[in-house]
Backbone as ProteinMPNN parsed JSONL, in Angstrom:
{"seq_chain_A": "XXXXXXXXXXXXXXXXXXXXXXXXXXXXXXXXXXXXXXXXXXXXXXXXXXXXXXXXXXXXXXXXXXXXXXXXXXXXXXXXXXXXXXXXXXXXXXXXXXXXXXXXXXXXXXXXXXXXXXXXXXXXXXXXXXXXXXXXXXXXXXXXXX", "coords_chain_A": {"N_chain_A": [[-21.897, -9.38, -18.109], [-20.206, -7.013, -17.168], [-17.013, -5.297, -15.305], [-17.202, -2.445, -13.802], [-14.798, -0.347, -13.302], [-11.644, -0.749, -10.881], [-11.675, -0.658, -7.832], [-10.106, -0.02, -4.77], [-7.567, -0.988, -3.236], [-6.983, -3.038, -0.657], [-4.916, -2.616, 2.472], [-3.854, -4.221, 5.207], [-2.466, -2.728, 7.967], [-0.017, -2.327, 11.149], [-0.029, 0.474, 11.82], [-1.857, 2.809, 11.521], [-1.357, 5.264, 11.599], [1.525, 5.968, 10.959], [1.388, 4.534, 8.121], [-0.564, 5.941, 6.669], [1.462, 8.84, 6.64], [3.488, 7.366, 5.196], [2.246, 7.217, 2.481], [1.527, 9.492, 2.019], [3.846, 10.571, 1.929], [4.597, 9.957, -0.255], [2.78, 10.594, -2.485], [0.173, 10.729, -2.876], [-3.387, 11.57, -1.498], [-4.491, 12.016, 1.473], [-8.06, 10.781, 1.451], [-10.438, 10.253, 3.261], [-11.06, 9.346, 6.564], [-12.195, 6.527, 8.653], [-13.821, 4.557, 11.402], [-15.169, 1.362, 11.958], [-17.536, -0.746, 12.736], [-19.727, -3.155, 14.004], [-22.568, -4.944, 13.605], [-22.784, -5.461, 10.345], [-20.124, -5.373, 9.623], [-18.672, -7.072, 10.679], [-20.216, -9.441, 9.17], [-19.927, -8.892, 6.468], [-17.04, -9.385, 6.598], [-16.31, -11.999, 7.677], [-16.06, -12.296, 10.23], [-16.289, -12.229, 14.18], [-16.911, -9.519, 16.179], [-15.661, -7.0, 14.865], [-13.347, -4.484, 14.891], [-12.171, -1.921, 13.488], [-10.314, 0.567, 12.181], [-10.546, 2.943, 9.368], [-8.848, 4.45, 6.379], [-8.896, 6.405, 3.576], [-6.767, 6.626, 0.857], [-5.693, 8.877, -2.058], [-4.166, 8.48, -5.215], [-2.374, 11.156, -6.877], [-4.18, 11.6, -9.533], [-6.532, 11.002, -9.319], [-7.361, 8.572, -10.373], [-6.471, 6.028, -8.824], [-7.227, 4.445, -5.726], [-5.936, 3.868, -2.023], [-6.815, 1.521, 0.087], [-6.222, 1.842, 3.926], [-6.021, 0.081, 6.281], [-6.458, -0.786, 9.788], [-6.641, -2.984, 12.408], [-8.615, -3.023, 15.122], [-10.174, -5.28, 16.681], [-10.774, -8.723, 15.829], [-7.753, -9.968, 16.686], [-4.359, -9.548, 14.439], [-3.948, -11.863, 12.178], [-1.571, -13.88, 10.954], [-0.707, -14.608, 7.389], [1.471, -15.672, 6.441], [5.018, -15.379, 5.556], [6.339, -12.257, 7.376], [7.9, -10.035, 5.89], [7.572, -11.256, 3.154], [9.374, -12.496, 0.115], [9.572, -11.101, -3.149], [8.666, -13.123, -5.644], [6.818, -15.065, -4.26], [3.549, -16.479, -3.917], [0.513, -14.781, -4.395], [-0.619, -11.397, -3.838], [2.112, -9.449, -4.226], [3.348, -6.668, -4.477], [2.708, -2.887, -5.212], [2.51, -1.111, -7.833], [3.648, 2.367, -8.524], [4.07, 5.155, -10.797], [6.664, 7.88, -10.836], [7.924, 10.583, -10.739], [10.748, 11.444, -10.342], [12.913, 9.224, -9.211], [15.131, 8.261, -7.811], [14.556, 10.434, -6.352], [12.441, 10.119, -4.671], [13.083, 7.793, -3.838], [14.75, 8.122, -1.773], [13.584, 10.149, -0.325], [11.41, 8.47, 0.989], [12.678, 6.603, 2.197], [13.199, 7.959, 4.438], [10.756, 7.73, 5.665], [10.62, 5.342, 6.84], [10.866, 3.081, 4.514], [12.401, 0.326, 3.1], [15.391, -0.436, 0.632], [14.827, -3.055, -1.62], [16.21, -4.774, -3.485], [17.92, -3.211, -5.843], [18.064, 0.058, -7.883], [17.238, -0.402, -10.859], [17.697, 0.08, -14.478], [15.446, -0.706, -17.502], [16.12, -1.015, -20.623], [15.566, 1.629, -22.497], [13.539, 2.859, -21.846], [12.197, 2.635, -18.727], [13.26, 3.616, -15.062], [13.842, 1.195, -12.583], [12.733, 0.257, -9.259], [12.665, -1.6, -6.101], [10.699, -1.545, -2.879], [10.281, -1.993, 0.547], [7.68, -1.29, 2.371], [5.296, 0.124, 4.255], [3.557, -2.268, 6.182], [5.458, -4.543, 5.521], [4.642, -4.608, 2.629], [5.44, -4.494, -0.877], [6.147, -1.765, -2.419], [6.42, -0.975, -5.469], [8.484, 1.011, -7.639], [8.696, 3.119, -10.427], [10.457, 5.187, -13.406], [9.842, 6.813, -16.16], [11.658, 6.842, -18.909], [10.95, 8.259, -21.346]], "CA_chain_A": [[-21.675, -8.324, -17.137], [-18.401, -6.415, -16.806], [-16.67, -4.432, -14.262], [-16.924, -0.467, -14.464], [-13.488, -0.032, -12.823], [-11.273, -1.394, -9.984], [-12.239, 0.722, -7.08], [-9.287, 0.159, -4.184], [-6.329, -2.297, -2.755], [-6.694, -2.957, 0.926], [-3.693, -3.197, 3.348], [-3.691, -4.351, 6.686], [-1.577, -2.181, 8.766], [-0.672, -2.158, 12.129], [0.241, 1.585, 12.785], [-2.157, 3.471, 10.755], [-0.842, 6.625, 10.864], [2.914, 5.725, 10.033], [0.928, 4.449, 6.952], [-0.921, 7.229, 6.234], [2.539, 9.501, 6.353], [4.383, 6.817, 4.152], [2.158, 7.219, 1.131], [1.07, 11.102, 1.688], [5.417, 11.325, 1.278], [4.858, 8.895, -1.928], [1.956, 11.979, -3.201], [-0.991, 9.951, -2.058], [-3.903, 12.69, -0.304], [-5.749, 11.37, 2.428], [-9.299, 10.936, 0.776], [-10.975, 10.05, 4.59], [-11.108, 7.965, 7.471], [-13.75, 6.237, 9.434], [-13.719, 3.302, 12.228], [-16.22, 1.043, 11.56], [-17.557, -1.79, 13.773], [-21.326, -3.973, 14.28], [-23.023, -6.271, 12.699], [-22.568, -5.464, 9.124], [-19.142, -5.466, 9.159], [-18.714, -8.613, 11.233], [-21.198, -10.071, 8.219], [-18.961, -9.017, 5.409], [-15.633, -9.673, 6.666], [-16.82, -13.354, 8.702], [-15.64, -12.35, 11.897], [-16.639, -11.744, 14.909], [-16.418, -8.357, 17.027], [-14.322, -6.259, 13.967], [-13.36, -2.672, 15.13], [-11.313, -1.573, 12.251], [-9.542, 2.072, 11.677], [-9.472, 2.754, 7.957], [-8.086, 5.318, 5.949], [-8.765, 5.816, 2.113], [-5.981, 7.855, 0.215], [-6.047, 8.584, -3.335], [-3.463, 8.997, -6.145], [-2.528, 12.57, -7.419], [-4.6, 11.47, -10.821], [-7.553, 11.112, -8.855], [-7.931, 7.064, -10.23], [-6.162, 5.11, -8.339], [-7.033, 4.32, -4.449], [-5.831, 2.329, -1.527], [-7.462, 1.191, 1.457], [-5.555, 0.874, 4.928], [-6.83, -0.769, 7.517], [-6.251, -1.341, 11.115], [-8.424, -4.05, 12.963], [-8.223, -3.259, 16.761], [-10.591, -6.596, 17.208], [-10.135, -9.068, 16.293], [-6.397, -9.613, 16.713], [-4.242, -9.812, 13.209], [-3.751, -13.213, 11.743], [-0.809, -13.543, 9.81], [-1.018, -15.713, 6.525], [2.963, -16.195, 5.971], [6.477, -14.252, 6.197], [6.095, -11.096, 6.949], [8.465, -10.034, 4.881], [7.78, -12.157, 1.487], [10.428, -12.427, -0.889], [8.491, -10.714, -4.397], [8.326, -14.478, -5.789], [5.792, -15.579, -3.421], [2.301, -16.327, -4.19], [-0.35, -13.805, -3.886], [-0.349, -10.132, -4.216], [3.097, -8.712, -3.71], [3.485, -5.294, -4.886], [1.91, -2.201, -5.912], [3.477, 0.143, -8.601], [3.575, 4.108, -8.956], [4.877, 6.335, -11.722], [7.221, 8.807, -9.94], [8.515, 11.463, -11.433], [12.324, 10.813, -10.281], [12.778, 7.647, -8.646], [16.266, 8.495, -6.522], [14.564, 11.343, -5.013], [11.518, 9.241, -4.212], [13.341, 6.462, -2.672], [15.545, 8.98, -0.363], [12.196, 10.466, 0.329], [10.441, 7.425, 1.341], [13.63, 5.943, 3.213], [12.617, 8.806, 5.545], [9.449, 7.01, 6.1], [10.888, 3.638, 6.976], [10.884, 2.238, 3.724], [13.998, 0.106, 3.17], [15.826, -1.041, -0.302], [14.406, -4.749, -1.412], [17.177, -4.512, -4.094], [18.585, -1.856, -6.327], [17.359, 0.681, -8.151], [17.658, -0.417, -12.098], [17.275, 0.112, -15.52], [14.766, -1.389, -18.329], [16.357, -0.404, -21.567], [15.533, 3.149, -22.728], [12.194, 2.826, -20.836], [12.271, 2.76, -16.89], [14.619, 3.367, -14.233], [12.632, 0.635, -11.806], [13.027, -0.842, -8.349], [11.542, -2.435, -5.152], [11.331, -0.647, -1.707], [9.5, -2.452, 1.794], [6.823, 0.026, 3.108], [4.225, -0.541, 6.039], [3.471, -3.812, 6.884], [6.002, -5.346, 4.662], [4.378, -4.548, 1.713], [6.531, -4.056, -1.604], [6.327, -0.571, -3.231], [7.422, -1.015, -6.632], [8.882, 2.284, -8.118], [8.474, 3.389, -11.906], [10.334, 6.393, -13.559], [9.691, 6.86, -17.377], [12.549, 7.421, -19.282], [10.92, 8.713, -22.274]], "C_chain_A": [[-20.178, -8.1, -16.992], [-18.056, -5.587, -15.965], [-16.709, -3.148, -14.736], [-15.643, -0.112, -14.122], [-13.012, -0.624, -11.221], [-11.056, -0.214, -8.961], [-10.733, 0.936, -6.239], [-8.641, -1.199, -3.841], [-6.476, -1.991, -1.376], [-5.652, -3.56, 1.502], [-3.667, -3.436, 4.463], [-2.659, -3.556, 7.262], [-1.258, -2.083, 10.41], [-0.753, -1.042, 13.094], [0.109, 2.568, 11.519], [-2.22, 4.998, 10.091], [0.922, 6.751, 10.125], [2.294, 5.254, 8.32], [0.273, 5.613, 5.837], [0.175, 8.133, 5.626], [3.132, 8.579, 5.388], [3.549, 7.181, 2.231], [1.382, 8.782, 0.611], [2.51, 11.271, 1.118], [5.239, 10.905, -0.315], [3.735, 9.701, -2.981], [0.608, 11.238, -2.856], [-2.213, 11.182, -1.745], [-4.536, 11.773, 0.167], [-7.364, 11.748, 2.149], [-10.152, 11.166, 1.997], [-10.53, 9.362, 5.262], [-11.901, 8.184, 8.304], [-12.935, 5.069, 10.303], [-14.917, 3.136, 11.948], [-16.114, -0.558, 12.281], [-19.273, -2.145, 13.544], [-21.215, -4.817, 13.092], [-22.812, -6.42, 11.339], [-21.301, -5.634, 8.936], [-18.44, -6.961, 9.452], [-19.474, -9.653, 9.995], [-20.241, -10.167, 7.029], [-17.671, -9.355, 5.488], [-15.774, -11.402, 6.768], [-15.785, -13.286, 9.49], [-16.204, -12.172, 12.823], [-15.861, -10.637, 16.062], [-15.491, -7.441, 16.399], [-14.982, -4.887, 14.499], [-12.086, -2.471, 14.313], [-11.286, -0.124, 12.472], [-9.47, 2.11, 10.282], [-9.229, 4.04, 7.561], [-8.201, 5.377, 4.337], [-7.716, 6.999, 1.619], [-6.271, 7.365, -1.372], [-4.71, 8.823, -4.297], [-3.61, 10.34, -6.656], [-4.103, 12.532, -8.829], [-6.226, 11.228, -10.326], [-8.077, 9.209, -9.01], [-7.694, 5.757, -9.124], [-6.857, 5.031, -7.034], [-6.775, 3.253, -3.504], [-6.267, 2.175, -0.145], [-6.924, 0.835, 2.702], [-5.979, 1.119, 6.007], [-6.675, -0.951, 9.04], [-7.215, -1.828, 12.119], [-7.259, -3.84, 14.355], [-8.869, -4.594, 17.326], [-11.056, -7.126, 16.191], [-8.967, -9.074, 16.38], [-5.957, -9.953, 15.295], [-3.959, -11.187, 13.486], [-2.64, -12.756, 10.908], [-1.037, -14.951, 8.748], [0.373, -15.824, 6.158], [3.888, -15.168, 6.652], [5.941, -12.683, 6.462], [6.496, -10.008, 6.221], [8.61, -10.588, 3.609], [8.302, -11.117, 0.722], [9.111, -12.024, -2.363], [8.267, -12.248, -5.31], [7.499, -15.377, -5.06], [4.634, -15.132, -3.801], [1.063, -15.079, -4.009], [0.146, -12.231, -4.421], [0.851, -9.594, -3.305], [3.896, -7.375, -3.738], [2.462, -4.013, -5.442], [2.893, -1.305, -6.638], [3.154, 1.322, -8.762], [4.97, 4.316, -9.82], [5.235, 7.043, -10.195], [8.348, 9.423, -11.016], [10.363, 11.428, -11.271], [12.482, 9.801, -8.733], [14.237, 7.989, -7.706], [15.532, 9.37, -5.441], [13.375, 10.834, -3.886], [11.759, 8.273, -3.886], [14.342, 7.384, -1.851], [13.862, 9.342, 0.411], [11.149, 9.155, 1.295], [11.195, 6.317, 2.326], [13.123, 6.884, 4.94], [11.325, 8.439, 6.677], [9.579, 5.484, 6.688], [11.12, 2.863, 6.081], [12.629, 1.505, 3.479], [14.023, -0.51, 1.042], [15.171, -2.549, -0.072], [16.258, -4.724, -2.671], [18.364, -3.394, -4.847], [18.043, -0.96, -6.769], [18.314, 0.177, -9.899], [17.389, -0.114, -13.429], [16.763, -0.817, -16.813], [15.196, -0.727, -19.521], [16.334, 0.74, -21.46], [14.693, 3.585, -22.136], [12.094, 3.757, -19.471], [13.565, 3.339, -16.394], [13.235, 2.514, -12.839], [13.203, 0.131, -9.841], [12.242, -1.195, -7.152], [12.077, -1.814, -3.872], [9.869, -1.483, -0.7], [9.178, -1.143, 2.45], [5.94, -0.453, 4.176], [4.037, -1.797, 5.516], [3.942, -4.983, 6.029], [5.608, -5.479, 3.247], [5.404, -4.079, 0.475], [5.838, -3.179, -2.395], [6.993, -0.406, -4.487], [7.37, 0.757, -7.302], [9.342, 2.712, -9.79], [9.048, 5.041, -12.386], [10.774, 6.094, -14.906], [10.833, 7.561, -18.028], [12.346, 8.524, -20.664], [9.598, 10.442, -22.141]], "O_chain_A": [[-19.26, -8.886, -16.757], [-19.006, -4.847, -15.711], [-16.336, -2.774, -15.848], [-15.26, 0.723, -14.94], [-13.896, -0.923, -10.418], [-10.464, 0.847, -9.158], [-10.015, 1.83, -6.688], [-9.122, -2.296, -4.125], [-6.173, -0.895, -0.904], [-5.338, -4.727, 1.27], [-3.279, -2.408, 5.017], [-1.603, -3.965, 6.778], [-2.237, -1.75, 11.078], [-1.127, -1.025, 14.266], [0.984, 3.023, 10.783], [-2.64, 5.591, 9.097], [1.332, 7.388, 9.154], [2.893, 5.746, 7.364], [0.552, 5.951, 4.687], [0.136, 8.354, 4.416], [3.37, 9.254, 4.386], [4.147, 7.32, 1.164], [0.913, 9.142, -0.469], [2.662, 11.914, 0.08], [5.693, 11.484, -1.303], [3.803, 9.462, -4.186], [0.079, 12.102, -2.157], [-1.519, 12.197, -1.806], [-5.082, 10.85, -0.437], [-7.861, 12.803, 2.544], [-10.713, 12.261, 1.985], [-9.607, 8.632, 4.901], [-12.351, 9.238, 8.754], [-11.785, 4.701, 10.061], [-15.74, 4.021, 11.715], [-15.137, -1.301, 12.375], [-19.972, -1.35, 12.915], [-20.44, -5.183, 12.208], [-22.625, -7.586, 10.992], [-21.116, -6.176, 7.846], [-17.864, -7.717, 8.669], [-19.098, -10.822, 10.079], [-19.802, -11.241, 6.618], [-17.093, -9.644, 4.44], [-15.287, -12.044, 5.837], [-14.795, -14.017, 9.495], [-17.255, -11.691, 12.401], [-14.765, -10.754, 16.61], [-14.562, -7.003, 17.078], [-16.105, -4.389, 14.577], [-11.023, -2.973, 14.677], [-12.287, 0.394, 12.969], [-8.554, 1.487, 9.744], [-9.396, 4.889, 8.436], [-7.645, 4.464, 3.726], [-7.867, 8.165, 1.981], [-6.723, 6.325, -1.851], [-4.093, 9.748, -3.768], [-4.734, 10.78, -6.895], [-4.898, 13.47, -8.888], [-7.083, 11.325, -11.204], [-8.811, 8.617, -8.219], [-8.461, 4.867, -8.756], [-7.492, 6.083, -7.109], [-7.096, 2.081, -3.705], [-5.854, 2.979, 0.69], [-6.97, -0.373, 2.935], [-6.259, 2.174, 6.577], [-7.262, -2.03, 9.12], [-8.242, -1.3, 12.545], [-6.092, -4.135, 14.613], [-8.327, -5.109, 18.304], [-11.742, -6.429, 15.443], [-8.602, -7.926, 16.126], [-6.794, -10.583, 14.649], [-3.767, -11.68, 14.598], [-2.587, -11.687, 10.3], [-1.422, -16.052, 9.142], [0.328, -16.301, 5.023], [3.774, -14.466, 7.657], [5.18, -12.102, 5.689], [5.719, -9.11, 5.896], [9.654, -10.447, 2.972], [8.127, -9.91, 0.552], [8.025, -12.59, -2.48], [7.097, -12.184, -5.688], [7.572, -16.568, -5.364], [4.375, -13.951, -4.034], [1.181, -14.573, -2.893], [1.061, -11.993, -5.209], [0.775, -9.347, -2.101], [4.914, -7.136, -3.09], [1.46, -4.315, -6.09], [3.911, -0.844, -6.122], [2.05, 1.399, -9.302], [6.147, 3.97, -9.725], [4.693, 6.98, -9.091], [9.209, 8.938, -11.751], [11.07, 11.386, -12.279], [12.127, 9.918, -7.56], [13.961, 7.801, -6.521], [15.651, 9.289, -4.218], [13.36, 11.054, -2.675], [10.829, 7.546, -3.537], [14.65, 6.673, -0.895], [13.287, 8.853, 1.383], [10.299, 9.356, 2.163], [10.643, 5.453, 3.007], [12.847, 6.477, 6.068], [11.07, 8.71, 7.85], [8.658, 4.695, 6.9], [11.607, 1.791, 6.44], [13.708, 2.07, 3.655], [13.046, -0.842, 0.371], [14.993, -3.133, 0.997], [17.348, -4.634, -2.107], [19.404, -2.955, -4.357], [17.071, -0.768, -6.04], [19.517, 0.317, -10.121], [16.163, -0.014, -13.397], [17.565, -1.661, -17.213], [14.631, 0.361, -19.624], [16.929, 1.25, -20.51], [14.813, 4.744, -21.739], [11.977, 4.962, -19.249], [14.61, 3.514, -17.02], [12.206, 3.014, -12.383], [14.313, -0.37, -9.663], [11.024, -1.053, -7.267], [13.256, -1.565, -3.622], [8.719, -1.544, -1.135], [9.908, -0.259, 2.897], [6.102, -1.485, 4.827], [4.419, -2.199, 4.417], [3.318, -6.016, 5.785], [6.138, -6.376, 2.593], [6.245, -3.249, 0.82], [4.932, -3.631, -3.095], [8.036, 0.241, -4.583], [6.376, 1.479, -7.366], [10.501, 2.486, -10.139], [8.434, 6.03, -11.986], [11.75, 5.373, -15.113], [11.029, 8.751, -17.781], [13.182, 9.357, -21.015], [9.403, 11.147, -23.131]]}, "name": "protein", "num_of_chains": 1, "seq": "XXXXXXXXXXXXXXXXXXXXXXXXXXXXXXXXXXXXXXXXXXXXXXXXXXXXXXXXXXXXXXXXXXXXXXXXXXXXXXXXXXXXXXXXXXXXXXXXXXXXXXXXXXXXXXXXXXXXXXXXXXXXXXXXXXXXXXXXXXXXXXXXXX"}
């Protein structure tokens, strides 16, 4: 048995419309959103009492999507920094193509996002770099040189 495709990435957030706006600026569309609460969800998560906000947006290309979240009950848990350094365990980035990568990190500074480092170059390739977006998550940034 094999997978048919990898459906979405969920993010915890805790101010789900600043999220929303950060990755509609990044070309994103807002696919839906629902709140969703009872027994079933309490079942699949293993919690008790989840009232969640989510939000699905999609990539221009129609494949990609990402899931963000906001749990009004119970309260968040944090599992480390909230800021992790990109060398830390676990999932620490997501990457997008972007058609020009300066104007899409001015653009997205607008949104809160801050510099993690520079903005650099991979040979003849990329121009690449790393930008902190909602809830400390790292936004990695891809623009094709060829």
């Amino acid at each position: 048995m094999a997978i048919k495709r990898m459906d979405h990435v969920t993010v915890v957030v805790t101010d789900l419309p600043v999220a929303i706006s950060f990755f509609t600026a990044l070309g994103m569309t807002l696919e839906g959103e629902a709140s969703v609460e009872g027994k079933w969800v309490d079942r699949l998560c293993g919690l008790s009492g989840v009232q969640a906000d989510i939000a699905m947006m999609k990539t221009p290309d129609g494949n990609g999507r990402i899931e963000l979240t906001r749990y009004r009950n119970p309260a968040l848990s944090g599992a480390g920094p909230e800021f992790a350094p990109p060398n830390t365990l676990g999932i620490r980035q997501m990457m997008f193509e972007v058609d020009d990568i300066y104007a899409t990190v001015s653009l997205l500074r607008t949104h809160g996002a801050e510099m993690i480092g520079e903005v650099v170059q991979y040979d003849d390739l990329y121009r690449l770099c790393y930008m902190r977006g909602p809830a400390g998550i790292i936004v990695a940034l891809a623009e094709s040189l060829s």
